[in-house]
C-alpha positions in Angstrom: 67.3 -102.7 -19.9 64.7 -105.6 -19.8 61.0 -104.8 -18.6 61.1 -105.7 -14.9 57.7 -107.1 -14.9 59.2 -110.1 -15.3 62.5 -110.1 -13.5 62.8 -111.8 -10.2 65.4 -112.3 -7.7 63.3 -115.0 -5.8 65.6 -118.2 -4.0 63.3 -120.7 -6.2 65.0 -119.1 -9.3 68.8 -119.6 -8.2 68.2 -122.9 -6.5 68.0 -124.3 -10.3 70.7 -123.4 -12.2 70.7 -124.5 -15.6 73.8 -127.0 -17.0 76.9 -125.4 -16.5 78.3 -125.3 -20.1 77.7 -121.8 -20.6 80.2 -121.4 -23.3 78.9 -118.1 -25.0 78.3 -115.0 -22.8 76.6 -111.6 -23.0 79.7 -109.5 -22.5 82.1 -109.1 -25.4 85.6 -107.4 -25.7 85.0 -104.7 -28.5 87.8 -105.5 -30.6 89.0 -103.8 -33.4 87.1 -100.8 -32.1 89.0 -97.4 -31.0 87.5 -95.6 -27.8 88.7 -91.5 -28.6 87.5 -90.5 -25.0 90.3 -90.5 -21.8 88.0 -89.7 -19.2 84.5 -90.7 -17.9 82.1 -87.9 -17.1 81.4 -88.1 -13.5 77.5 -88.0 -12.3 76.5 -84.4 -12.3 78.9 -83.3 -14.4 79.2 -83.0 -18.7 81.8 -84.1 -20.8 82.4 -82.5 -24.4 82.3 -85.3 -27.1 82.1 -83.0 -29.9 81.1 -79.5 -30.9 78.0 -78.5 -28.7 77.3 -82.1 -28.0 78.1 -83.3 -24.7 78.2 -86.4 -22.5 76.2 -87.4 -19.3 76.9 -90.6 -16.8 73.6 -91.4 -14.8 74.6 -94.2 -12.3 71.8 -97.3 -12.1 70.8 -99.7 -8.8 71.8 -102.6 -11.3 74.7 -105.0 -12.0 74.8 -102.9 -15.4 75.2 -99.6 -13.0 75.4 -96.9 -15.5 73.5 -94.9 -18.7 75.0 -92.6 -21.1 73.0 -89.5 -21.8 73.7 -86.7 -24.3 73.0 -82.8 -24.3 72.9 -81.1 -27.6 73.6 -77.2 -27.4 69.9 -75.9 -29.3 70.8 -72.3 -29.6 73.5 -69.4 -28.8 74.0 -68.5 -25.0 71.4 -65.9 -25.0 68.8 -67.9 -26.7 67.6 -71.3 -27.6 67.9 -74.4 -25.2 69.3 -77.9 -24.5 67.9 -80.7 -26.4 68.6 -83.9 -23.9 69.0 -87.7 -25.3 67.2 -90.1 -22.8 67.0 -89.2 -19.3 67.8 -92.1 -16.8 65.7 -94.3 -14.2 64.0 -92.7 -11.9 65.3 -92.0 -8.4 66.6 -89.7 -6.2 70.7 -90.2 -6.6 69.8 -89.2 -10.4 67.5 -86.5 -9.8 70.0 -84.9 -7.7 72.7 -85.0 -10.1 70.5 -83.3 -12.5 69.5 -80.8 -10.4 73.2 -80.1 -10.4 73.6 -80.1 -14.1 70.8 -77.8 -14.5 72.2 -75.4 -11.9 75.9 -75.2 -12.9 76.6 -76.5 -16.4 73.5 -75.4 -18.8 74.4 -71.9 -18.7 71.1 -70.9 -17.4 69.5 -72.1 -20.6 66.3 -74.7 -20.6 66.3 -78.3 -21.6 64.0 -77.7 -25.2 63.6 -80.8 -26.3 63.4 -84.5 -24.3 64.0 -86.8 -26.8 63.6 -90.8 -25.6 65.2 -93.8 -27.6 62.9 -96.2 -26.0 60.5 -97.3 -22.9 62.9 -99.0 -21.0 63.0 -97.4 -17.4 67.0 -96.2 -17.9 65.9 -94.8 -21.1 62.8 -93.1 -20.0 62.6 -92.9 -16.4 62.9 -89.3 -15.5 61.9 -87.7 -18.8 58.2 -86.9 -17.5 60.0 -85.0 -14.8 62.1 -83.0 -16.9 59.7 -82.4 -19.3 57.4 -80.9 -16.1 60.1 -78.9 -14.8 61.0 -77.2 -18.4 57.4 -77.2 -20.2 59.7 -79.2 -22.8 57.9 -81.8 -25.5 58.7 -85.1 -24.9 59.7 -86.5 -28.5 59.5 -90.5 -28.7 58.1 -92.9 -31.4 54.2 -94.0 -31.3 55.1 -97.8 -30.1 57.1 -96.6 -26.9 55.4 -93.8 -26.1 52.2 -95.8 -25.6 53.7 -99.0 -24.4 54.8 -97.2 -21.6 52.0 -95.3 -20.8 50.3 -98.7 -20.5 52.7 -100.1 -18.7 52.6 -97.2 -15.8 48.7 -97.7 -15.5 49.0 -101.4 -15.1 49.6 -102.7 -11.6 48.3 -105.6 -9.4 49.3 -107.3 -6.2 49.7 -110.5 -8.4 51.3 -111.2 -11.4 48.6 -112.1 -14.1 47.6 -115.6 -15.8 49.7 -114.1 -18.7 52.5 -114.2 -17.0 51.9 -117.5 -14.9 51.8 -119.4 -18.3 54.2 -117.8 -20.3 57.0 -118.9 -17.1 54.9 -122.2 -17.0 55.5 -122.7 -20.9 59.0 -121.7 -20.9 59.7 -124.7 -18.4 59.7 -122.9 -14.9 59.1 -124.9 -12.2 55.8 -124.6 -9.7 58.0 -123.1 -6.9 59.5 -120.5 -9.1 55.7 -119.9 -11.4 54.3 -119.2 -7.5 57.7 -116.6 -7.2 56.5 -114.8 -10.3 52.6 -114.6 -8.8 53.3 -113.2 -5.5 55.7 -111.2 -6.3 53.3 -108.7 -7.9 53.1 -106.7 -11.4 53.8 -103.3 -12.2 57.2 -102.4 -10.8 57.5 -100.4 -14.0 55.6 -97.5 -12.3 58.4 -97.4 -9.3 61.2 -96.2 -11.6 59.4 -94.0 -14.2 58.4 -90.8 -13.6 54.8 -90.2 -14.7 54.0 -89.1 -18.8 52.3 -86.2 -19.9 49.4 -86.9 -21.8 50.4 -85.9 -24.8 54.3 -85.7 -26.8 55.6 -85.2 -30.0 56.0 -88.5 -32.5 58.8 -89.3 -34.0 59.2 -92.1 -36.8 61.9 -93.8 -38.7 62.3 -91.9 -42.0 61.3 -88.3 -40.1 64.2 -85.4 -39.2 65.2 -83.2 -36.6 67.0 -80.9 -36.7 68.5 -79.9 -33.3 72.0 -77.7 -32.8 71.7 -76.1 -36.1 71.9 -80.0 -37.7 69.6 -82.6 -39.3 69.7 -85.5 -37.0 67.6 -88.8 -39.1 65.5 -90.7 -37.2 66.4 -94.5 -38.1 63.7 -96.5 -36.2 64.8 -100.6 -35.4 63.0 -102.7 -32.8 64.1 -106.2 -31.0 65.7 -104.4 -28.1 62.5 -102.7 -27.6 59.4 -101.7 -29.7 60.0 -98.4 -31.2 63.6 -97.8 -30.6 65.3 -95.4 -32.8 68.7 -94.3 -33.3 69.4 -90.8 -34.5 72.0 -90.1 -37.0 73.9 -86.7 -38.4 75.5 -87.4 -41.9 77.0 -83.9 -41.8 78.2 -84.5 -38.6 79.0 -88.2 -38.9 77.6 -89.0 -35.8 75.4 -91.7 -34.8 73.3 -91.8 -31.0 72.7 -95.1 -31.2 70.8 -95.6 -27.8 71.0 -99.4 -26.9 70.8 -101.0 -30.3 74.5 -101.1 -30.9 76.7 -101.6 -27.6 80.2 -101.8 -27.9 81.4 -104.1 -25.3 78.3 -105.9 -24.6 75.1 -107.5 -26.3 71.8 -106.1 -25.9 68.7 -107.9 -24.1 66.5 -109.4 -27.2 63.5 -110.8 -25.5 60.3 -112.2 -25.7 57.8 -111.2 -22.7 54.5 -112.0 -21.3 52.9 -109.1 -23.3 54.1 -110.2 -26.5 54.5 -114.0 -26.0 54.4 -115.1 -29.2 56.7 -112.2 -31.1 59.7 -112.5 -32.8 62.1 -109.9 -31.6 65.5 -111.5 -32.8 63.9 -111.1 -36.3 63.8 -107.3 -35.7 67.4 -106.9 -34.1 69.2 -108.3 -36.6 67.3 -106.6 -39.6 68.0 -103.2 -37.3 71.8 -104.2 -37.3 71.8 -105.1 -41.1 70.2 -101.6 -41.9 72.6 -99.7 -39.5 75.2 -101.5 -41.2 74.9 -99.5 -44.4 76.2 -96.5 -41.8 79.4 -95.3 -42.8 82.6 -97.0 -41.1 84.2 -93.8 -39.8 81.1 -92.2 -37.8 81.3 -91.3 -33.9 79.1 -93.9 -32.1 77.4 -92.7 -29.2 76.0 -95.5 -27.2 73.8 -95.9 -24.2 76.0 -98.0 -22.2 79.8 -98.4 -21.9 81.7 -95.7 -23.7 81.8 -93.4 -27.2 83.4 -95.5 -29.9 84.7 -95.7 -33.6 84.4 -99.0 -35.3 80.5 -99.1 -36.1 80.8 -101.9 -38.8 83.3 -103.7 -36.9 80.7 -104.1 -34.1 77.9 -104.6 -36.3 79.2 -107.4 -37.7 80.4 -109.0 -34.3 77.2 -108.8 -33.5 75.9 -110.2 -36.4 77.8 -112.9 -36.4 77.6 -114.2 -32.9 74.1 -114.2 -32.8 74.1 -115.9 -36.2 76.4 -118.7 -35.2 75.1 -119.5 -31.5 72.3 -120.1 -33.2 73.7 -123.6 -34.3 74.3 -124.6 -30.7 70.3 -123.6 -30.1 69.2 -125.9 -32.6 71.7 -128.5 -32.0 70.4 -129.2 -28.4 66.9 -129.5 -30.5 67.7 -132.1 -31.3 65.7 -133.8 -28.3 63.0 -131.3 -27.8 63.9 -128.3 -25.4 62.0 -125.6 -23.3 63.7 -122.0 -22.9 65.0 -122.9 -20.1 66.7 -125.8 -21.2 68.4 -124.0 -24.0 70.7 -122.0 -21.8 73.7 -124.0 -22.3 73.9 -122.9 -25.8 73.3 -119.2 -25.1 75.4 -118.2 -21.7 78.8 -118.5 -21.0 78.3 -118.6 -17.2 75.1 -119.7 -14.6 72.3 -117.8 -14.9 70.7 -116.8 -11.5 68.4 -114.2 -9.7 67.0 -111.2 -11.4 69.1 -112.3 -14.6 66.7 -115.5 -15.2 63.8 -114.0 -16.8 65.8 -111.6 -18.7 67.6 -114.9 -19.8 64.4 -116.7 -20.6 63.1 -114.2 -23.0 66.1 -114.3 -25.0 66.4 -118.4 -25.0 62.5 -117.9 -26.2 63.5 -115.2 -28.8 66.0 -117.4 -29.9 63.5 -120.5 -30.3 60.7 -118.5 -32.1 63.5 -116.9 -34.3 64.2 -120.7 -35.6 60.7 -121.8 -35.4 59.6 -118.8 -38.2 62.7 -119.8 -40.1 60.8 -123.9 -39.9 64.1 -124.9 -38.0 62.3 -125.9 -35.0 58.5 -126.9 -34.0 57.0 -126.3 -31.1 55.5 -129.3 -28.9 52.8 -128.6 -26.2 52.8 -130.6 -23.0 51.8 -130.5 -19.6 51.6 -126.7 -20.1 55.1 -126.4 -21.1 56.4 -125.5 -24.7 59.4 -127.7 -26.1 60.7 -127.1 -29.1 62.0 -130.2 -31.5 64.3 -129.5 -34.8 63.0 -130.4 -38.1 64.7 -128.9 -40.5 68.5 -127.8 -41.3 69.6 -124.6 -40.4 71.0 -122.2 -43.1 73.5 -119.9 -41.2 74.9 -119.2 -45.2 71.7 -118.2 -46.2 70.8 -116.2 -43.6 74.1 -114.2 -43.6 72.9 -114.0 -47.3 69.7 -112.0 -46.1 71.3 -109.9 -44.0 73.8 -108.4 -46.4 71.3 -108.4 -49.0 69.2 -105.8 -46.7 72.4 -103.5 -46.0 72.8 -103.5 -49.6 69.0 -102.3 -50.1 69.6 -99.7 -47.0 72.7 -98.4 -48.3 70.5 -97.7 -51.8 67.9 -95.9 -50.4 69.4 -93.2 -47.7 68.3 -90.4 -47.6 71.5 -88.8 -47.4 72.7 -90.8 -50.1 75.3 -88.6 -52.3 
């Protein structure tokens, strides 16, 4: 998920579609990818995906209405605990279906260890309650641990100038900037559970080892600062949180706290490292369902992102605003809560060309355009991203 300081769902948002030649879209259809699960876990129950490491389905108030969590079995039945992967938003449908887990499936044993992917509220919503109700550490690395501290501490009534003139640059109109003000900042704090002060840091490079097994943290960003992926070579599994999706993309986005990042940068140097994985590994994502195919989807991803990239800097050819780069990006009409979450990635997009001197950006009347000014090298970028799997794939750690 996005951060939903930014989202809205105001009538001034939807009332100005963008043109309607959406022709690439956000949900793919995972081929060549095999799915060895038959059944979904239901909420409040845990499915088995492999030896003492087990599958949870959290439902979401969103249009993307679920999150996969997993439980790693720490330690024999009369000792040792649970070490839990993510924890899901905050609310009392999920709380209650934990409750449940804890009461009837854990085998009277404690959650050990909270481990968090990233700050996003699906991701990291309830883990300050669990770690309360089990004294357990909360493990998470440095950059979202700390962004979302911040962002739990930082609410207003209205929205701030940061975020009036970051939708003002990205070409939103004066109805829909006034939408963003009033409707207020720091809805973060409604879905996350409050942090304890301190937790455990965890950094690309480190291990854990948790069920008897060395799990290697492999830290990527562009989804979110921080992220990291956990991988067992002697297990050939990878928990891959929301960096790699199997039947949709993830949300790669500039926002109002970062304006002027370059996110899209970071997700597909993530993919190109994750890439040096091997082929045959269990993938356990965050979202949609357990999956074989890892380099299959990597490269999907790759690829699509690579090559809509043309149709970006194509419509730069007469200078564009974010908001006027959707038809190159989207499939269908963006509308509602999905047009912020749309605009950061139409940004990330723009500044991912403008740091590659594709595109330039033109200031006026406080809205950002950006103009093409050079070719763009889809070849040569390819180039770069196989060159940095080949580099990965040298120096792993669990290298033979």
């Amino acid at each position: 998920m996005s951060d939903p300081e930014i989202l809205t769902d105001n009538d001034a948002v939807s009332e100005r579609p963008p043109d309607p030649d959406h022709r690439l879209g956000v949900l793919d259809d995972g081929d060549g990818l095999r799915y060895p699960m038959e059944a979904v876990p239901e909420p409040g129950t845990m499915l088995e995906v492999a030896d003492g490491l087990y599958w949870v389905r959290m439902p979401l108030p969103w249009s993307l209405d679920h999150i996969n969590l997993y439980l790693i079995d720490d330690g024999a039945a009369d000792q040792g605990g649970w070490a839990l992967v993510d924890s899901g938003v905050r609310s009392d449908e999920a709380m209650d279906h934990w409750r449940t887990i804890f009461a009837e499936c854990l085998g009277g044993r404690p959650i050990s260890h909270m481990i968090v992917t990233h700050h996003h509220p699906d991701h990291l919503g309830l883990a300050g309650w669990i770690a309360d109700e089990f004294s357990a550490p909360i493990h998470a690395t440095r950059s979202a641990y700390f962004l979302a501290r911040s962002l739990l501490l930082d609410v207003r009534e209205e929205a701030p100038r940061e975020a009036l003139d970051f939708s003002r640059r990205a070409g939103f109109t004066p109805e829909m900037v006034e939408k963003v003000r009033v409707g207020g900042w720091g809805n973060f704090s409604r879905i996350v559970w409050p942090l304890p002060v301190g937790y455990r840091s965890m950094a690309g490079g480190d291990v854990i080892r948790l069920g008897g097994t060395d799990w290697h943290i492999i830290e990527t960003a562009g989804h979110a600062p921080g992220h990291a992926c956990l991988y067992s070579p002697e297990r050939s599994i990878l928990l891959s949180g929301d960096q790699v999706l199997p039947r949709i993309s993830s949300n790669v986005s500039v926002y109002p706290t970062e304006p002027y990042g370059n996110p899209l940068e970071e997700w597909l140097v993530g993919l190109a490292r994750l890439r040096a994985l091997p082929e045959d590994i269990l993938v356990l994502p965050s979202h949609n369902e357990p999956f074989y195919g890892l380099v299959v989807r990597l490269d999907a991803l790759i690829g699509k992102h690579v090559s809509r990239l043309n149709g970006v800097v194509d419509l730069c050819a007469t200078p564009r605003s974010a908001v006027e780069v959707f038809p190159a990006l989207f499939r269908r009409r963006v509308r509602g809560m999905e047009f912020a979450m749309a605009t950061g990635e139409a940004i990330a997009h723009l500044h991912f060309l403008e740091a590659l001197g594709v595109v330039a950006r033109r200031e006026r009347d406080g809205v950002t355009r950006f103009e093409r000014i050079a070719d763009y090298d889809e070849a040569g970028l390819r180039a770069r991203l196989d060159a940095i799997t080949e580099e990965e794939r040298e120096r792993a750690p669990w290298k033979a």
